[in-house]
N, C-alpha and C positions, 0 to 999 in steps of 0.2 A: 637211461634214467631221465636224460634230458625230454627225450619223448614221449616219456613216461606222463613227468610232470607236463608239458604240452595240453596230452590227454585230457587229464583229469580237468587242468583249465579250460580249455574247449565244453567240454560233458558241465560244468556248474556254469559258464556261460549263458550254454544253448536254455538250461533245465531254466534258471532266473528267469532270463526273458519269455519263454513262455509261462510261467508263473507271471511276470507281471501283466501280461495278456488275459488272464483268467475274470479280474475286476477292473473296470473301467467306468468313466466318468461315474464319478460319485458326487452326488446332491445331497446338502442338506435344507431342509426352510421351515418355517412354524406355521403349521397350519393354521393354528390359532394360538390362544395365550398358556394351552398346557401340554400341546401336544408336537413333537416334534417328529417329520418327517426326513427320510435317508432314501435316495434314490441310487441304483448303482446299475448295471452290467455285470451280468455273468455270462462270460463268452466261453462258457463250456462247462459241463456235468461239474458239478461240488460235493465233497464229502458231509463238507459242513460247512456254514457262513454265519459268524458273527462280529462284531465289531465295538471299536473301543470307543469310548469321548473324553474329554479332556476339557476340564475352564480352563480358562487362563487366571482368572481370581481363583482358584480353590483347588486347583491339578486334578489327578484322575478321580472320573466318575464310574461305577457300577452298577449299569442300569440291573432290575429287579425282571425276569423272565417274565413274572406274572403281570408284568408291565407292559409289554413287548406284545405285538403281531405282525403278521408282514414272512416275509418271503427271509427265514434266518433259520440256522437246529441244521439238523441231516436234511442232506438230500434234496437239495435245492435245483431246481432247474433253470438251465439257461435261459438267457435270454437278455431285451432289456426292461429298464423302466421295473428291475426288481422291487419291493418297494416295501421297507421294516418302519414302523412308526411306534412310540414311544411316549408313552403319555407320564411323560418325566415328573409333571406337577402332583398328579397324583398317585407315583411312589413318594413323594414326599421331595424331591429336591428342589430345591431354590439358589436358582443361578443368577447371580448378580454381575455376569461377564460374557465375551464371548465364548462358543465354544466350538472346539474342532471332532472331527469323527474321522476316525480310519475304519474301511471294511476288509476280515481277515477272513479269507477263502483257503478251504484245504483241498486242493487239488483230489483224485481218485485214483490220480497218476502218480503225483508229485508228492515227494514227502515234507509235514511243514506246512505251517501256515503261510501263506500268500499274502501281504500285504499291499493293499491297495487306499492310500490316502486323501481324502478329500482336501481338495483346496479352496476350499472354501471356508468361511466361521461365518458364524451368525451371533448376532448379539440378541441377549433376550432380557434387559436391562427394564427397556420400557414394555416389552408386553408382558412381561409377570405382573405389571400393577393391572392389567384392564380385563382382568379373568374373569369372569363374571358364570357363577352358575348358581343351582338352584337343585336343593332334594325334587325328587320323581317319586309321586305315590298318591292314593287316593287319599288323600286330605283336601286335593288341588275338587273333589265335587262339592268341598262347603264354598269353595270359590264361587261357582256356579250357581249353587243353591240362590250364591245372590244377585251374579253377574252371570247370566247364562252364556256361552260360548269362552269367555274368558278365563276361567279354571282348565279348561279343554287345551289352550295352548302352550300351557307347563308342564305337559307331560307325554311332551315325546320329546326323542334321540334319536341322535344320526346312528349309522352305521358303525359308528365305534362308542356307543353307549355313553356319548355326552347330552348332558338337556341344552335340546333347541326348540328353538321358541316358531313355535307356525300361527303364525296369524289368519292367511289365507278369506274364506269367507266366516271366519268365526264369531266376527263383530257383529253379521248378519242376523247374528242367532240373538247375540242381545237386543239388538235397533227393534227386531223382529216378537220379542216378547214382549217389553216394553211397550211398543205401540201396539200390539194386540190386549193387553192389560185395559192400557187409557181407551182404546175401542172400545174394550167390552162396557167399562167403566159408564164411559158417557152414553152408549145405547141403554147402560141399567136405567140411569138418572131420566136420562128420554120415556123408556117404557112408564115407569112410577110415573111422572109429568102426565102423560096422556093417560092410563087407568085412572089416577085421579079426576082428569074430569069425564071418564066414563062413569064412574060411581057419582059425579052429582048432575047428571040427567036424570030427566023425570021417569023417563021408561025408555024399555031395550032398544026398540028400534031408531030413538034418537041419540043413544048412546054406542049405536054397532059400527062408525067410523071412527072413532075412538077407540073403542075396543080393539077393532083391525090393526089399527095406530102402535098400541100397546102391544101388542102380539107378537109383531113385525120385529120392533125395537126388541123384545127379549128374544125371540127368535136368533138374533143377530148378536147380542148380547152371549147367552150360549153356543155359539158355534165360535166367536171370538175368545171365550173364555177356558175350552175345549181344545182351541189348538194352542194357546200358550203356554197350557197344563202339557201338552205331548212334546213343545218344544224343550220345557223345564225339565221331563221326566229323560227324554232323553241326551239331552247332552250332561244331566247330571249322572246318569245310570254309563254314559259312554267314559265320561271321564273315570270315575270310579274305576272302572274296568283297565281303561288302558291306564290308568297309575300304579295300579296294584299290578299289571303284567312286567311294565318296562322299568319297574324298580330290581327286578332282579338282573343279577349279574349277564354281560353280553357272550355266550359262548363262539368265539371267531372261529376256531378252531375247527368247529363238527363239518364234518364233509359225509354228503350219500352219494355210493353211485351203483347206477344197476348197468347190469349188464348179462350177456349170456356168455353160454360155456357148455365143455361137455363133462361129464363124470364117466372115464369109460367109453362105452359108445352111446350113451344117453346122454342126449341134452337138457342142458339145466341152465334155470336163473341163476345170476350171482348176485348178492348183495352186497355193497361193503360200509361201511362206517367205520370212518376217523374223527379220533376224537384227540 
């Protein structure tokens, strides 16, 4: 009996410590003001990996799935720098405290969830006040309409379907219409100036360097007034566009992949999507 029990201590020993080997170093940090990031290790095949959090003003939290993407669900594969992120603010919670995360691994082997605890907490105190965003969608081309390039930079998102603000060369497009405008503007005022005193010469051929004069100036006048219409038409026709696309929801999830295969002894394509 004595060896009996031995045994079994031995056998839930061995089985623990490789269970606690399965999740290691666990990270938590904020991306920014709504989005929290969980970094861990998976040092071998998982069943499933999900994980808890906890304030410390407010006790246990239950993050929302539809919340969630990242390396968590069935079937998770080893490795490091796993990496589940949580856009906590916009399932709605408001944490006025630190908070801790544990990640729970169910071995393929092992039976039981694995717990593996983060030692760390992060405080989210002061960056819930500095969150700062903004609706996505083609409203942002009456921006334009008036500030060209500037409606253009409120309507795009990172990779996790936040609005980020790109500036980039877009100011270019305003500086750029603008001063094509006052061009054209002042070559109109020029042209009328010199026609004017083509019409009060006496006859054509003392009034034909004038003429040339007035030509030249509207000349330049329409080609200035030409391209500030294609800059207008197109950053207000581009915003419109990407508002109305990147207002809809981010699908993380969808994966393609091709590949071959045979059916039989016939070779065939494979397609797959996950959604």
């Amino acid at each position: 009996m004595k060896y009996l029990f031995l045994l079994i201590l031995f056998f839930f020993v061995v089985r623990t410590s490789l269970a606690q080997g399965l999740v290691s170093d666990v990270r938590i940090r904020m991306l920014d003001s709504a989005r929290l990031e969980i970094l861990y290790n998976l040092n071998g095949p998982a069943d499933s990996v999900w994980f808890e959090a906890e304030a410390r003003f407010g006790g246990q939290l239950y993050p929302n799935a539809k919340f969630l993407y990242g390396d968590f669900g069935p079937n998770v594969r080893s490795g490091v720098n796993r990496r589940i992120v949580w856009n906590l603010y916009d399932e709605g919670q408001r944490i006025k405290s630190d908070i801790r995360v544990r990640v729970l691994a169910r071995g393929l082997q092992l039976p039981g969830p694995i717990i593996k605890e983060s030692l760390d907490a992060i405080a989210l105190t002061n960056t819930a006040r500095k969150r700062r965003t903004w609706p996505i969608g083609p409203g942002w081309a009456g921006v334009s309409a008036l500030l060209p390039g500037v409606g253009n930079m409120f309507v795009n998102r990172d990779q996790d379907g936040q609005p980020k603000l790109r500036v980039g060369l877009r100011p270019l497009a305003t500086v750029g219409f603008y001063g094509l405008v006052l061009y054209g503007l002042n070559q109109s005022r020029l042209e009328r100036h010199w026609y004017d005193q083509y019409t009060r010469q006496k006859n054509a051929r003392e009034g034909e360097t004038y003429y040339q004069l007035a030509n030249t100036y509207h000349h330049r006048a329409y080609i200035a007034g030409r391209a500030a219409a294609l800059i207008w038409l197109t950053d207000v026709t581009l915003t419109g566009i990407w508002g109305w696309r990147n207002r809809q929801p981010v699908r993380r999830e969808s994966r393609v992949s091709v590949g071959a295969g045979t059916q039989g002894a016939v070779p065939v394509a494979k397609l797959r999507l996950k959604l």
